[in-house]
N, C-alpha and C positions, 0 to 999 in steps of 0.2 A: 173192576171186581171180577173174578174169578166166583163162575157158580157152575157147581155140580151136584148128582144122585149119585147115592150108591147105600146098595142095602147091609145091613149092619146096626152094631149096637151101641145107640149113642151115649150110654155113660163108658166107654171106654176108646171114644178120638178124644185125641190130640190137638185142640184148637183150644183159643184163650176164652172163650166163651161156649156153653150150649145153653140150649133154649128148653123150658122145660114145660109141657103143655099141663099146667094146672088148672086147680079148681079151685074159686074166688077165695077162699080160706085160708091157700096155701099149707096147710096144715097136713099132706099129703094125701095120696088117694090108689089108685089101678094103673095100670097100664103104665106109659111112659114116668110117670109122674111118682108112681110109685118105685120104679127103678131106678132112679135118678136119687130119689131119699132111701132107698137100699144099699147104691153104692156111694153115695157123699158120707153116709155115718150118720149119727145125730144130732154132730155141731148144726147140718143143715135145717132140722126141724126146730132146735133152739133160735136158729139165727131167723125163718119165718113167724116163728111165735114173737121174738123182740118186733118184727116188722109189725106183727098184730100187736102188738100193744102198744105201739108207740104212734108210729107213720098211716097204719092203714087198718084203723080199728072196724072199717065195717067190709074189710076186706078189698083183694084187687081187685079192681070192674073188668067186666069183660072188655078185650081189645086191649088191654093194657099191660104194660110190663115194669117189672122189677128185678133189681142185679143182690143178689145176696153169692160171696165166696162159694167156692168149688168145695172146700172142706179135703174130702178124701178122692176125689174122681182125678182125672188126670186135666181137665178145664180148670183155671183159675176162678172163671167164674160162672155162674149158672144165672141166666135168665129167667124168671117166671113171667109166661103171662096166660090168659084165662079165655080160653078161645070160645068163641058161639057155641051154643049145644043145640043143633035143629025140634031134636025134640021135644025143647020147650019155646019154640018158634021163634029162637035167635038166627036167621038166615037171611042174615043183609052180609052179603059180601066184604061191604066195608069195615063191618065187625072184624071179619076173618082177615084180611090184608092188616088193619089195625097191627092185628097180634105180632106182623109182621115188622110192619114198619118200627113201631114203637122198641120192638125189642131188639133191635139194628140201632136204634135210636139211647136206648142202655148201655149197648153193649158199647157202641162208639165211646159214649159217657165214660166207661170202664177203663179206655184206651185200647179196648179187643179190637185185634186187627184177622180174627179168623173166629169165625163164628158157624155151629150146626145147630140145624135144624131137625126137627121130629115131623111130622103131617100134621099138625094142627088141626083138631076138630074133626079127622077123620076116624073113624072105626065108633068105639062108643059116644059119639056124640054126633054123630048121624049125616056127618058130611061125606058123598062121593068121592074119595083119593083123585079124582080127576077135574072135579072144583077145585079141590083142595090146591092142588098143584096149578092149577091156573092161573088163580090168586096168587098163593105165595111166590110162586115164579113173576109174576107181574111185579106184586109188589116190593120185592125185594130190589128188583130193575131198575122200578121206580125212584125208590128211594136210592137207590147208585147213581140215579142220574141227577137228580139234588143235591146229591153228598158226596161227590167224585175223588176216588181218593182216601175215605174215611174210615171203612174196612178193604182188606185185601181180596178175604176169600169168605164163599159161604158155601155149607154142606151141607146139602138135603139129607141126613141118614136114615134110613127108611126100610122099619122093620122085616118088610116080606115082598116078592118079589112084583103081587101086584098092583102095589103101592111104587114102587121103585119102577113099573115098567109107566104109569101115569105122570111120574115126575121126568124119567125121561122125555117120555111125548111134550109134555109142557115146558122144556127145556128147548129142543128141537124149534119148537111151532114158533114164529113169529108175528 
């Protein structure tokens, strides 16, 4: 598997999957989450409302992920999953890797063979961009070396540049 950073705006790559860092609701919200349901249109928030009412009536748990269509973005299809919020004293690591593995673990389900990323849990929900990047570089590694072959490529895309210089370093670092 091919993994790289780079800063940019992930509802407009090119890959068959993005990863969208929501909130247990799905029902959307700020930040990436709300970008992602700005530029999908509203099939997207139709198609998380049928997941609330059918599949996941008291919503996705944290660490976990869901595959609903791309709709309007240039991905076929978007990831959700619900990452730790430190603030309310969700800061087991394992949580935060979850979000990862799991939703490598969809996407595969999807037949995505190229999948990006957002920072997960970083900025408003109170994680360091350089945990963040720790994790998600670990465990996305991880699960390559489980699943060898099962995606091609994965994209860190990462808003700003000090975000994008902590996934570099955790990219680097062995």
């Amino acid at each position: 598997m091919h993994v790289t950073a780079e800063q940019g705006d992930l509802t407009t790559v090119r890959v068959d999957a993005i990863v969208n860092a929501a909130n247990s609701s799905l029902l959307g919200g700020g930040g990436v989450d709300g970008a992602i349901h700005a530029a999908a249109g509203p099939r997207l928030l139709e198609a998380c409302r049928e997941l609330r009412r059918t599949t996941l009536p008291d919503g996705l748990a944290v660490g976990d992920a869901v595959a609903t269509p791309g709709f309007e973005l240039p991905a076929e299809w978007v990831v959700h999953t619900v990452g730790p919020n430190r603030h309310r004293g969700e800061s087991d690591p394992a949580l935060l890797a979850s979000c990862f593995t799991r939703s490598l673990d969809v996407a595969a389900d999807q037949r995505a063979r190229t999948v990006a990323f957002p920072a997960v849990s970083a900025g408003v929900y109170g994680w360091a961009a350089e945990d963040v990047a720790r994790i998600a570089v670990s465990a996305v590694r991880s699960w390559d070396d489980t699943s060898p072959g099962a995606i091609d490529e994965v994209r860190f895309v990462l808003f700003n540049a000090p975000v994008l210089a902590a996934f570099e370093s955790a990219l680097t670092a062995r």
